[in-house]
N, CA, C and O atoms as a GROMACS GRO file, in nm:
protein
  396
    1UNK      N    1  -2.346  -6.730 -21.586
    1UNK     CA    2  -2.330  -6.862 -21.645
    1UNK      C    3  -2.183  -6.902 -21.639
    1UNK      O    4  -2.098  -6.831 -21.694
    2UNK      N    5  -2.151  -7.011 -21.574
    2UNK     CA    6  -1.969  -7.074 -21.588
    2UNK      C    7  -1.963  -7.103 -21.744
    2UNK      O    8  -2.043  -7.112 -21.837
    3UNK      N    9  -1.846  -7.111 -21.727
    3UNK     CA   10  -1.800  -7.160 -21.856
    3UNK      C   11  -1.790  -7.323 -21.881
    3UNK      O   12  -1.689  -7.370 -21.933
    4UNK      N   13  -1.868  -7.382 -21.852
    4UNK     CA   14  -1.859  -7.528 -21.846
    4UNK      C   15  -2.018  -7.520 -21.909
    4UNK      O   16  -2.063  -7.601 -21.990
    5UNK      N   17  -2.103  -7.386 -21.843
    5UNK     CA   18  -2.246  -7.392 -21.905
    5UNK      C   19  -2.242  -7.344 -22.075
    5UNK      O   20  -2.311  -7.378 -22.170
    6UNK      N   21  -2.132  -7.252 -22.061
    6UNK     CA   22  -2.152  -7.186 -22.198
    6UNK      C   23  -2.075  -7.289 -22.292
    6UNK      O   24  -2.102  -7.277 -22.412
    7UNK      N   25  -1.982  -7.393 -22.256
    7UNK     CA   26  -1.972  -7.506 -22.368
    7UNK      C   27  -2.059  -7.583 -22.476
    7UNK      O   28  -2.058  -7.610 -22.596
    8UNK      N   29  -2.157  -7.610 -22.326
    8UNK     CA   30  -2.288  -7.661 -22.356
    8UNK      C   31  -2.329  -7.569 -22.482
    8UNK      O   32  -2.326  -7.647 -22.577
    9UNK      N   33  -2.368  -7.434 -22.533
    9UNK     CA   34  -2.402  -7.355 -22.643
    9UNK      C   35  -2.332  -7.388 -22.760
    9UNK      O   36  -2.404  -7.381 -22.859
   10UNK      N   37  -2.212  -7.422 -22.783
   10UNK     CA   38  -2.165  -7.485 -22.846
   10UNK      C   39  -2.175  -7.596 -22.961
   10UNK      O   40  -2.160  -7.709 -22.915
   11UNK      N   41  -2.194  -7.591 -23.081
   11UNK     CA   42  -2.243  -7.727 -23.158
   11UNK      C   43  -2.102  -7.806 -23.146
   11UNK      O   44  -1.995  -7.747 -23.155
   12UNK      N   45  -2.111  -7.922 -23.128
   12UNK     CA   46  -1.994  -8.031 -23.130
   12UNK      C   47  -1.891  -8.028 -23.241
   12UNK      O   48  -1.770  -8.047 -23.224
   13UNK      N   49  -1.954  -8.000 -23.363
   13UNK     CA   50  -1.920  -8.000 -23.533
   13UNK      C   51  -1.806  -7.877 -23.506
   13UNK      O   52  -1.713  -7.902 -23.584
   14UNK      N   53  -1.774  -7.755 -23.429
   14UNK     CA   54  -1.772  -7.602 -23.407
   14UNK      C   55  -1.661  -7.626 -23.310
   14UNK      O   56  -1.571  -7.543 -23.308
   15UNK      N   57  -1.656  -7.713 -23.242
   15UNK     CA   58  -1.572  -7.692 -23.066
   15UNK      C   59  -1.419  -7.677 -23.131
   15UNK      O   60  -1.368  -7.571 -23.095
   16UNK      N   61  -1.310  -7.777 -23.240
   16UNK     CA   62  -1.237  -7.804 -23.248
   16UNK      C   63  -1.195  -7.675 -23.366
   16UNK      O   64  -1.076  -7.649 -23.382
   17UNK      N   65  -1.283  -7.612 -23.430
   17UNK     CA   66  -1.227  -7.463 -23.539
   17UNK      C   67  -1.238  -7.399 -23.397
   17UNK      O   68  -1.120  -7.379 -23.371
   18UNK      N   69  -1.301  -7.361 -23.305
   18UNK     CA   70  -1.347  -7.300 -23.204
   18UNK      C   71  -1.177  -7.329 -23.108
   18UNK      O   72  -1.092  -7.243 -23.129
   19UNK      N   73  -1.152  -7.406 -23.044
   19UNK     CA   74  -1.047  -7.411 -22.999
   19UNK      C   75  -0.912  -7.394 -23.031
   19UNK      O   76  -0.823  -7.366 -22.950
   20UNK      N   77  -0.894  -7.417 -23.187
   20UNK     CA   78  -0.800  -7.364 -23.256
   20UNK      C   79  -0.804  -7.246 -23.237
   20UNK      O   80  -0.716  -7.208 -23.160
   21UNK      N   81  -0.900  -7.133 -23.293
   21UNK     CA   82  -0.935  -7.002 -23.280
   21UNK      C   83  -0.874  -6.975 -23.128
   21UNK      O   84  -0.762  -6.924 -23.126
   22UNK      N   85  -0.914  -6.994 -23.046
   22UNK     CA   86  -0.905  -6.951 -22.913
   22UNK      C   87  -0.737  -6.950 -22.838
   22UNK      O   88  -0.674  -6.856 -22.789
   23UNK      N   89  -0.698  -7.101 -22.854
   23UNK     CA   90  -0.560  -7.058 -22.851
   23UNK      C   91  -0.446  -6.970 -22.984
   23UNK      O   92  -0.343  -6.906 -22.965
   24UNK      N   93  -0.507  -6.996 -23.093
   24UNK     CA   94  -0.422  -6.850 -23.157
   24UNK      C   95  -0.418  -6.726 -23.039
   24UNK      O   96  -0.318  -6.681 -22.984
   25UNK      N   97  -0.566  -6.685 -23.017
   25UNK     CA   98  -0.566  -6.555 -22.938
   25UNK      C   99  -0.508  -6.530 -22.830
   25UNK      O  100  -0.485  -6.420 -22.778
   26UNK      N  101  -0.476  -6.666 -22.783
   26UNK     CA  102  -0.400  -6.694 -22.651
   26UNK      C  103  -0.254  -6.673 -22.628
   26UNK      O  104  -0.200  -6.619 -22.531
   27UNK      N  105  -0.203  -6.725 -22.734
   27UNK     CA  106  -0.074  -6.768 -22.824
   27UNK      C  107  -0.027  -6.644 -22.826
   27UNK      O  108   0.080  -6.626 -22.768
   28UNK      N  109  -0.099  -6.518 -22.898
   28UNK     CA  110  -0.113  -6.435 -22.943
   28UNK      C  111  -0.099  -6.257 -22.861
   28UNK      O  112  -0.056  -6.143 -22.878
   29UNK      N  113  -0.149  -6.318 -22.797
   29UNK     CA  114  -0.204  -6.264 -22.614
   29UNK      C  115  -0.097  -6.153 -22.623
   29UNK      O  116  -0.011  -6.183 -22.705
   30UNK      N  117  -0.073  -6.023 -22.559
   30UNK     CA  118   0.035  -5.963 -22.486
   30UNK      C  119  -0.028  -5.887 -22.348
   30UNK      O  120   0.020  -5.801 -22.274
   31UNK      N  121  -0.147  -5.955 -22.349
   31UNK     CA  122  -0.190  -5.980 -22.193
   31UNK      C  123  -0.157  -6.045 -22.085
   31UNK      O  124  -0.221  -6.051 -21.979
   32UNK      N  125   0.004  -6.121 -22.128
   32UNK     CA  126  -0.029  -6.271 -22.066
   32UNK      C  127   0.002  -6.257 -21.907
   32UNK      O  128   0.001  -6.352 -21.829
   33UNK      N  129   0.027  -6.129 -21.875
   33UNK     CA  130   0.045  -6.146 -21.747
   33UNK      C  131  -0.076  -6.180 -21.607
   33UNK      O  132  -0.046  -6.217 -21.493
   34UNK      N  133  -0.254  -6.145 -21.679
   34UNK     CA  134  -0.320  -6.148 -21.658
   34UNK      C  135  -0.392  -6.296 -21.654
   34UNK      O  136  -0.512  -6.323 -21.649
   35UNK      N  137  -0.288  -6.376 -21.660
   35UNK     CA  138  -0.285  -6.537 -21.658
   35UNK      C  139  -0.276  -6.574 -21.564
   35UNK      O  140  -0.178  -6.523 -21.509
   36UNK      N  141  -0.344  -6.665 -21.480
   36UNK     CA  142  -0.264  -6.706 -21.347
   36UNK      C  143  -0.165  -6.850 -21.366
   36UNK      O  144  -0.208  -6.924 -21.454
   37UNK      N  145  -0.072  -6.885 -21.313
   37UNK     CA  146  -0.027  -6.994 -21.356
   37UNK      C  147  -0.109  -7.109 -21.334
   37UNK      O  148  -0.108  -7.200 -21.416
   38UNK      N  149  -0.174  -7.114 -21.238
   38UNK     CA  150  -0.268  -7.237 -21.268
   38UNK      C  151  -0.353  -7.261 -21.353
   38UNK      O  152  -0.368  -7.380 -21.380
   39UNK      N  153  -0.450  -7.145 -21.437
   39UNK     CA  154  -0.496  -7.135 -21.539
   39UNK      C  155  -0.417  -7.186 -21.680
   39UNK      O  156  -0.488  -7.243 -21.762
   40UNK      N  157  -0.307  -7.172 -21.703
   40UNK     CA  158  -0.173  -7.196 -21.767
   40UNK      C  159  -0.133  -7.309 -21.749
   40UNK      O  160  -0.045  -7.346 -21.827
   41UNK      N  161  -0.186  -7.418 -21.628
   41UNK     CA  162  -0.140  -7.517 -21.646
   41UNK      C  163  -0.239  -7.602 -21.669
   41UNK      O  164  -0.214  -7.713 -21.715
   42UNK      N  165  -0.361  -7.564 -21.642
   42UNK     CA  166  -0.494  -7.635 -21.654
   42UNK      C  167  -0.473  -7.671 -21.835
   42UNK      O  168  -0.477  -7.784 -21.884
   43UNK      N  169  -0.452  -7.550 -21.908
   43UNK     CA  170  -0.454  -7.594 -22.047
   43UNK      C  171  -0.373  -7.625 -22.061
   43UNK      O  172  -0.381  -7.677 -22.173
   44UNK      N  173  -0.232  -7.643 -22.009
   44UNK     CA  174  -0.134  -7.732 -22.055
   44UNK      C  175  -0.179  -7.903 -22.050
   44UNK      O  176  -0.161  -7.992 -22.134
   45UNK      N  177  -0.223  -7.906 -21.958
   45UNK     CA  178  -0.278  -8.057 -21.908
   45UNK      C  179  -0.357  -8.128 -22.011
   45UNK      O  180  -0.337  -8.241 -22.056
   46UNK      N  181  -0.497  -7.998 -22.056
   46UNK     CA  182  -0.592  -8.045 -22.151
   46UNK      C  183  -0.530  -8.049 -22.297
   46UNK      O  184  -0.592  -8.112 -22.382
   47UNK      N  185  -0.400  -7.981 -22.335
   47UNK     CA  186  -0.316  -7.970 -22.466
   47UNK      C  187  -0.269  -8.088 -22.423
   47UNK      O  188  -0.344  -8.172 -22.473
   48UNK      N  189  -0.175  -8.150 -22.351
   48UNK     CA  190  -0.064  -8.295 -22.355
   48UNK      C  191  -0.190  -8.393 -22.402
   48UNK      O  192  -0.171  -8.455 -22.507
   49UNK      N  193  -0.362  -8.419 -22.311
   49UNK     CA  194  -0.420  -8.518 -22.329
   49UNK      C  195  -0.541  -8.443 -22.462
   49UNK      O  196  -0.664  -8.441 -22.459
   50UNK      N  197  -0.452  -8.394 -22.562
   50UNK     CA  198  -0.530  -8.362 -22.630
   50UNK      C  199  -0.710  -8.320 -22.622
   50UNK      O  200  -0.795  -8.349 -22.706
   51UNK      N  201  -0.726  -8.252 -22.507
   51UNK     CA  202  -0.858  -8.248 -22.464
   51UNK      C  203  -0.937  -8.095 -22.488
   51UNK      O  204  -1.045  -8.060 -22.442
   52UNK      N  205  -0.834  -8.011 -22.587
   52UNK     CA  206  -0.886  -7.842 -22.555
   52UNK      C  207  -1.035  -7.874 -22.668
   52UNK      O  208  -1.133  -7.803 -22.643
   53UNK      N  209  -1.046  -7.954 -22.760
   53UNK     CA  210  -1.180  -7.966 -22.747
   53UNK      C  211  -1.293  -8.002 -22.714
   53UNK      O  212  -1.405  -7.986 -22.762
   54UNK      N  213  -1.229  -8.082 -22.572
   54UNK     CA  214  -1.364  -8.124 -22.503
   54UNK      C  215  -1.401  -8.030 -22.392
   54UNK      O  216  -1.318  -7.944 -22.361
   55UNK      N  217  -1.521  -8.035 -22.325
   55UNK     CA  218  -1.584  -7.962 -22.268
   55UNK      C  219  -1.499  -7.887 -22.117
   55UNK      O  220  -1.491  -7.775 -22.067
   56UNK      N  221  -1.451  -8.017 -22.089
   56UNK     CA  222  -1.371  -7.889 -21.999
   56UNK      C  223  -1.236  -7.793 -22.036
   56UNK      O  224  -1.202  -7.682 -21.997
   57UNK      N  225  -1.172  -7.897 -22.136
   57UNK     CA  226  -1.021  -7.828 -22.195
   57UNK      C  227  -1.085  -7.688 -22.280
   57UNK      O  228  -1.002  -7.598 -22.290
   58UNK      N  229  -1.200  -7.664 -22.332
   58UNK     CA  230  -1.318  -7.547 -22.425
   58UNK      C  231  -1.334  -7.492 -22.294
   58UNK      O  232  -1.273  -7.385 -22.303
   59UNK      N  233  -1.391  -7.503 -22.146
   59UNK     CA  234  -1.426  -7.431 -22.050
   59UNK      C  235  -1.298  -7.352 -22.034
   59UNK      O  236  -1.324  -7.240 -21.990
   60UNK      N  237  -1.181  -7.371 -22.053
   60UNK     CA  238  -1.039  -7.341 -22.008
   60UNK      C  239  -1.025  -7.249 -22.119
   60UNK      O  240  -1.004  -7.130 -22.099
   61UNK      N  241  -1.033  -7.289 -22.210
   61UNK     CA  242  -0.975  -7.213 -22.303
   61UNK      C  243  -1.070  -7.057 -22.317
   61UNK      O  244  -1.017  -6.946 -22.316
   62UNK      N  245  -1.184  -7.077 -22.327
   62UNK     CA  246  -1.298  -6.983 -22.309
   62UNK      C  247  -1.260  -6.870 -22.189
   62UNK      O  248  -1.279  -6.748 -22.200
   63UNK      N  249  -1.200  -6.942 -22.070
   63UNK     CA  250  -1.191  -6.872 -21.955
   63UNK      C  251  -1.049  -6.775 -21.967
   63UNK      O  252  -1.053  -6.660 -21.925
   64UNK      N  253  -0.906  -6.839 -22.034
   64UNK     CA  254  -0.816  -6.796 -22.057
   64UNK      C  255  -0.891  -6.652 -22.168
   64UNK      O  256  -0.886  -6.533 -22.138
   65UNK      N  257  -0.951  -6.708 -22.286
   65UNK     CA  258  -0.911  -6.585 -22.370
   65UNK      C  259  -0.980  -6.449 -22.350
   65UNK      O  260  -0.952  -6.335 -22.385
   66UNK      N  261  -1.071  -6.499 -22.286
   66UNK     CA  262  -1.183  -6.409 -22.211
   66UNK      C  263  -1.112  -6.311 -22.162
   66UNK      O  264  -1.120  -6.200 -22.214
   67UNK      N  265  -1.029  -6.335 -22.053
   67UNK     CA  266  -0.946  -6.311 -21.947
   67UNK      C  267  -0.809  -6.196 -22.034
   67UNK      O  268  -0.749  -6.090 -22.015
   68UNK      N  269  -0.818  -6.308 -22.130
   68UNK     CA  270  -0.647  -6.224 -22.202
   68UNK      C  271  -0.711  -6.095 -22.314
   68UNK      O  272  -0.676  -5.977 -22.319
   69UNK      N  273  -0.833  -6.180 -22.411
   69UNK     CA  274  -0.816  -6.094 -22.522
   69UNK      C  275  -1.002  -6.092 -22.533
   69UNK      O  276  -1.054  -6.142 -22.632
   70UNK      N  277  -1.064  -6.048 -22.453
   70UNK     CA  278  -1.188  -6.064 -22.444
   70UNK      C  279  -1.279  -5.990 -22.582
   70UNK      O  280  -1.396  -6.027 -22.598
   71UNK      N  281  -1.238  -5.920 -22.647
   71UNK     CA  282  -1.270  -5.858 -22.765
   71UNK      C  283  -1.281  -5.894 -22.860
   71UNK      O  284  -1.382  -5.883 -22.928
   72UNK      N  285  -1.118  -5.982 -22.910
   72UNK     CA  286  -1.130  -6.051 -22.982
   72UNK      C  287  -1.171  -6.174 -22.968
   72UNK      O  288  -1.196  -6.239 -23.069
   73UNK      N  289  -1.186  -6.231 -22.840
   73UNK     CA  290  -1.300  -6.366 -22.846
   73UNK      C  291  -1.465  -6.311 -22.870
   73UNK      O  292  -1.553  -6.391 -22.904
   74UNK      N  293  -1.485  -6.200 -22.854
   74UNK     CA  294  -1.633  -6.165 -22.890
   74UNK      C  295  -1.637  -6.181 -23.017
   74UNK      O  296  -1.736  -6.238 -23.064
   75UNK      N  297  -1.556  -6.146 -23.084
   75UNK     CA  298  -1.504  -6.129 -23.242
   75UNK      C  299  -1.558  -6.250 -23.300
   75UNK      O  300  -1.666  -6.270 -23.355
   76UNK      N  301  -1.408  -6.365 -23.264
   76UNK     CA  302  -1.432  -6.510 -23.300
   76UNK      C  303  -1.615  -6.567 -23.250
   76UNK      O  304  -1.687  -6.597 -23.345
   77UNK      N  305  -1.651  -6.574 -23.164
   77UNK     CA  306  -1.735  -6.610 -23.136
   77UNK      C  307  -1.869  -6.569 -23.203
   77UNK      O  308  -1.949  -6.655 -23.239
   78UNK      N  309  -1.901  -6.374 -23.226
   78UNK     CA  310  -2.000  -6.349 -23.284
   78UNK      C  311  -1.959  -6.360 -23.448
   78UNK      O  312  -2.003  -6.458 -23.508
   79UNK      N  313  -1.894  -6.282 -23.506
   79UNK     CA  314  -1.832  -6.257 -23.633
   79UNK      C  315  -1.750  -6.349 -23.738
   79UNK      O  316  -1.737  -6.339 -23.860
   80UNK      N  317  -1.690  -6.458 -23.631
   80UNK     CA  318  -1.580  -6.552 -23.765
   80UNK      C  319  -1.737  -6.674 -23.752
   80UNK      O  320  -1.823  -6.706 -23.834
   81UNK      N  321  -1.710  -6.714 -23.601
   81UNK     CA  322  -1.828  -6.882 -23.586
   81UNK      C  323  -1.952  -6.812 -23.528
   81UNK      O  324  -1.988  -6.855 -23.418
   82UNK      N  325  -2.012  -6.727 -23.576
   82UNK     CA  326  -2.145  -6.731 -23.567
   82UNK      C  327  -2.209  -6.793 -23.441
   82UNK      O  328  -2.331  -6.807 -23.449
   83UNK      N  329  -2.166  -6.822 -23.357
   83UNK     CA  330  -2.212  -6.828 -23.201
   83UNK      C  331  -2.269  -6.779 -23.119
   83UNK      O  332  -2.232  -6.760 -23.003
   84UNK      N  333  -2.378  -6.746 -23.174
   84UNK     CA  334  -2.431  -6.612 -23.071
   84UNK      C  335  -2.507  -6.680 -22.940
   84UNK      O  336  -2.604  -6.609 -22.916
   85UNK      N  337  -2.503  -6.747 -22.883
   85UNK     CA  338  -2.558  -6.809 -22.801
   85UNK      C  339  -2.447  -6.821 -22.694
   85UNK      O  340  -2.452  -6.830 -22.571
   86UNK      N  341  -2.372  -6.818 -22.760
   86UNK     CA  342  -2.210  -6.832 -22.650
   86UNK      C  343  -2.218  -6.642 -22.630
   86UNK      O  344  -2.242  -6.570 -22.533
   87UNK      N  345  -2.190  -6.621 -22.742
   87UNK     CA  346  -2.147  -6.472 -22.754
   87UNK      C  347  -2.251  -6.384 -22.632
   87UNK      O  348  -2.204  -6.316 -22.541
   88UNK      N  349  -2.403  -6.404 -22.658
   88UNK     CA  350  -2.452  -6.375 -22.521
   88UNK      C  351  -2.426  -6.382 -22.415
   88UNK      O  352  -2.426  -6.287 -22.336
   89UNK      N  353  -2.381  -6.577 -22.375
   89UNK     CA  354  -2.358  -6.575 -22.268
   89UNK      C  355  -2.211  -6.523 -22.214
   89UNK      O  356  -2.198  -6.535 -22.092
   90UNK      N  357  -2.100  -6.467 -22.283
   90UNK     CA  358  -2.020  -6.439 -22.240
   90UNK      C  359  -2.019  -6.274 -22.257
   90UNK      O  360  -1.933  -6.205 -22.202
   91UNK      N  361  -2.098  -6.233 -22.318
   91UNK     CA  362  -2.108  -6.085 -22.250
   91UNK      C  363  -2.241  -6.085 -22.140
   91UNK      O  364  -2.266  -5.970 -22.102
   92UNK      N  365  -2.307  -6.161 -22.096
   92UNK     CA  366  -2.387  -6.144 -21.931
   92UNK      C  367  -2.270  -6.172 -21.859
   92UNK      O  368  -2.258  -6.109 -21.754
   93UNK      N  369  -2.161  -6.268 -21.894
   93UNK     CA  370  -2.065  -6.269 -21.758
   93UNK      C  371  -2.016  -6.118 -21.747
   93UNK      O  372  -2.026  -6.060 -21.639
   94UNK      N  373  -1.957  -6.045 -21.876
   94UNK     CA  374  -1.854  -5.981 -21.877
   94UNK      C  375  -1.934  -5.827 -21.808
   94UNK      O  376  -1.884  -5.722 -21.766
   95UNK      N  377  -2.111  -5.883 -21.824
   95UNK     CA  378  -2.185  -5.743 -21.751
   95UNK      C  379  -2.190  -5.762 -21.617
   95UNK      O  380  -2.223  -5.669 -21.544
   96UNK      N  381  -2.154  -5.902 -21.559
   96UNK     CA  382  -2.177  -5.929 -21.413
   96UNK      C  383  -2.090  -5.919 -21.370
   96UNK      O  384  -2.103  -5.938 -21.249
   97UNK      N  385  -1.941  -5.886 -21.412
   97UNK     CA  386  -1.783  -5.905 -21.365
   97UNK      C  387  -1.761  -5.726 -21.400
   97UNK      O  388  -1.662  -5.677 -21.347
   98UNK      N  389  -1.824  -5.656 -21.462
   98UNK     CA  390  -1.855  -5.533 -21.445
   98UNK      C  391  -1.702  -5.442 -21.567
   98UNK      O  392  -1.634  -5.340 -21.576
   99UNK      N  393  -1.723  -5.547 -21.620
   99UNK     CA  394  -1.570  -5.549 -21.765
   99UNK      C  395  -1.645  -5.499 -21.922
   99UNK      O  396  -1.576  -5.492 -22.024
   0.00000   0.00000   0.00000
């Protein structure tokens, strides 16, 4: 499933505590080398037009923390926001990417 599908799992009410959450972890990161800069600039783009809670600036952010701090986005996702619908779909990626 992309991450543009797993937005979709998402309740609307959820996206913007949800995106806060996600860049803390990001913020937070001492992964960050595992960033690519274009990834890095994609959310810069969706941060200037205030967009990390819409569906694609959430696809970005999802994809970054995944990438940086994938544990603790399981965390946020199953344990703080109750998401388990996301939380599934981002451990079938993380069983198909073999992580």
């Amino acid at each position: 499933m992309a991450y543009s599908k797993m937005v979709e799992t998402i309740p609307v009410e959820r996206r913007k505590t949800l995106s806060d959450k996600l860049i803390n972890a990001i913020l937070a990161s001492k992964n960050d080398e595992k960033m690519s800069s274009g990834l890095a600039n994609t959310i810069l783009y969706h941060s200037q037009r205030d967009l990390l809670a819409e569906d694609t600036g959430l696809a970005t952010l999802l994809e970054a923390a995944i990438l940086l701090e994938s544990e603790k986005t399981m965390g946020i996702l199953e344990e703080e926001l109750r998401l388990m619908d996301t939380a599934k779909a981002v451990k079938e990626l993380l069983a198909k990417a073999g992580k």
